[in-house]
N, C-alpha and C positions, 0 to 999 in steps of 0.2 A: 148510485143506482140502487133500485131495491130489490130487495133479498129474496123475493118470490120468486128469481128465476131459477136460483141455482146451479150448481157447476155446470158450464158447458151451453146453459140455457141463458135466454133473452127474458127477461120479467119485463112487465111495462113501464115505457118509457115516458116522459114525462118531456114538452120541449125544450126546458132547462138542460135536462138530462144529454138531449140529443147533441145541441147544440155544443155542451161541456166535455163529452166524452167520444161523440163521434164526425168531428169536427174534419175534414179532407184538408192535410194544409199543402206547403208548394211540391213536398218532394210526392209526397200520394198521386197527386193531381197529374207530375209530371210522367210517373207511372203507368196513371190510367188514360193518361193520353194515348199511348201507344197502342189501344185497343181502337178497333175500326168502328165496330156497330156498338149503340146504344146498351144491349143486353150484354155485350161482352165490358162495355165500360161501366154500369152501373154492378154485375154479377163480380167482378174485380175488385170494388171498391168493397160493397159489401163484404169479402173472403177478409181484406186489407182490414176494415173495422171489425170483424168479429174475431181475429186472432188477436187484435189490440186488445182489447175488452173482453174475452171467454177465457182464452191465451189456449185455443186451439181453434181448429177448422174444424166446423160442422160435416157432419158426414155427405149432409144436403144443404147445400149453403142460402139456398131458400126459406133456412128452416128458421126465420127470421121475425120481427113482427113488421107489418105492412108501416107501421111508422117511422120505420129506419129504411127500410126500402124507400119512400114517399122522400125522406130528407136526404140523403143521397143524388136521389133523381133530380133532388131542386137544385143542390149544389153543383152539379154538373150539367145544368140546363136541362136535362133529359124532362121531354113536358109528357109524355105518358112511361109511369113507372112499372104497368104491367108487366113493360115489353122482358124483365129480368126473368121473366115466366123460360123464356128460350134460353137460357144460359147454358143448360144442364143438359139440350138436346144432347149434345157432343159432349159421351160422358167423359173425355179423357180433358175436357177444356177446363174444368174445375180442378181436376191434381196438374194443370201446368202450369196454370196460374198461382196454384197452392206454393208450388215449387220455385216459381220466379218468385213471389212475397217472401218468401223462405230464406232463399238466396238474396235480395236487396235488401233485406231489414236485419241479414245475420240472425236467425232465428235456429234454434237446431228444438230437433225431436225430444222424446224422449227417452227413444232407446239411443240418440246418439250420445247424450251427455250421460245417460248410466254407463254406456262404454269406454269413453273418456274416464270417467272416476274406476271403473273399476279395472283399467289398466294402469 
């Protein structure tokens, strides 16, 4: 990826780029199935690719570029990709989701593993 975006940010994507690094494979998929509506299964997937690829959760998980949004949508059928606009209605649906990824992928924070070391 290139280096324009910087820590914690998305630089422009390139469809090589997409396809190589934010690819949904079976256990994502099976994940994001569990989600009912559109915006909750595309806003999921999203959370799921930017913590691979940042190696954190955006504060706004929207805060993304409309080309990964767009490739996403297509990998999940989803045929209008706006609908990710509603995800964030329900501010609490993005830290629960945060918190399931968190929890299925074994990811911990950062102040969890400075407290781990510094016990």
């Amino acid at each position: 990826m290139t280096d324009e975006g910087g820590y914690g940010r998305f630089g422009a994507l390139s469809r090589v780029e997409l396809e190589r690094f934010f690819y949904l494979d079976d256990e994502d998929r099976k994940l994001i199935a569990g989600r009912r509506r559109d915006y909750n299964r595309l806003g999921f997937a999203l959370q799921i690719v930017t913590v691979r690829q940042l190696g954190m959760f955006l504060a706004d998980p929207l805060d993304a570029p409309l080309e990964l949004v767009d490739y996403l949508a297509e990998q999940l059928g989803i045929e209008d990709s706006s609908c990710v606009k509603q995800y964030t209605e329900r501010k609490k649906t993005k830290l629960e989701h945060a918190w399931e990824i968190q929890r299925e992928y074994g990811l911990s924070s950062y102040a969890e593993v400075e407290a781990e070391l510094a016990a």
